[in-house]
C-alpha positions in Angstrom: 110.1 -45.7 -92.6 112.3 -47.9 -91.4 111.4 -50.2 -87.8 113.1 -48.9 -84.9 116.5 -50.8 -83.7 115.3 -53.2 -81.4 111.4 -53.1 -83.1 112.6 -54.8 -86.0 109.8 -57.0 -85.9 107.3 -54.9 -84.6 105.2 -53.3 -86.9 102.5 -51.8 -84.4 103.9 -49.2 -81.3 102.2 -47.5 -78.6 102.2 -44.2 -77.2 101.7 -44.7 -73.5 101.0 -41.0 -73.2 98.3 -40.7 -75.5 97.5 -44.6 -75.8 97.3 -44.5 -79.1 99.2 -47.0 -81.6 101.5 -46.0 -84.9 101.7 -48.8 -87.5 105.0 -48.0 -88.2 104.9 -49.6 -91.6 102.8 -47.2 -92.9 104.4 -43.9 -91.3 104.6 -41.6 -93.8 108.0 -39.7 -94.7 106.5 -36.2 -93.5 105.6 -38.2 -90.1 108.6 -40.0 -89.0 109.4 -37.4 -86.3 106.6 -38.4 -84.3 108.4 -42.0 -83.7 112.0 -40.7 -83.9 110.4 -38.7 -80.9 108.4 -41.5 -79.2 111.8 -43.6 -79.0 113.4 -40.8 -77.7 111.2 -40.1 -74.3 111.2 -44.1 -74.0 107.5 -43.6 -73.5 106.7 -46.5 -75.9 105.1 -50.3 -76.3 104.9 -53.2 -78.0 102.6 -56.1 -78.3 102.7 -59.3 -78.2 100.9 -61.0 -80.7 101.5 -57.9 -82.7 98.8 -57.2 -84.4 96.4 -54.0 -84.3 93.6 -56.2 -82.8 96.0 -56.4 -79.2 96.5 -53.2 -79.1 92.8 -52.2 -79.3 92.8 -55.0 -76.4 95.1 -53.3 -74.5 92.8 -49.9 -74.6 95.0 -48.3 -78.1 93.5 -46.8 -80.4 95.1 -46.6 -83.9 96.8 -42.9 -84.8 93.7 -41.1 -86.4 95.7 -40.1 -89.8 96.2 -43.9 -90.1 92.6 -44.9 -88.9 91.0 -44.0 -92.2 93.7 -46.2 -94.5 93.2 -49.3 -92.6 89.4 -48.7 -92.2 89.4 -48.6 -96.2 91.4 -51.9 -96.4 88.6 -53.4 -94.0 86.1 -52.8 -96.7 88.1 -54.1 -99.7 
């Protein structure tokens, strides 16, 4: 998926509703309503440093379809 205009160099957002973060790099096709959506209600943040360790931080936690992927690249 392509980064958001205006995110173009923000890989990690937020869901304010939900506090729960989308690395947007690794949305899959099938998924890239959920952001298209997010943008929409404006309901969204960024980090700064952005990084997934700020946005834990900041009380996110990272999309649970994504959680698994990036706990798996931990162990590697």
């Amino acid at each position: 998926m392509d980064r958001p205009t205006r995110f173009e160099n923000h890989r990690y957002l937020g869901d304010k509703r939900k506090q729960v973060v989308y690395d947007v790099d690794a949305i899959e096709p099938g998924d890239e309503e959920i952001i298209d959506e997010l943008m929409a209600t404006e309901q969204f943040i960024s980090f700064a440093p952005d990084t997934l360790p700020e946005a834990r931080n900041r009380g996110y936690r990272l999309w649970s379809r994504q959680a698994p992927a990036v706990e798996e690249q931990a162990s590697e």
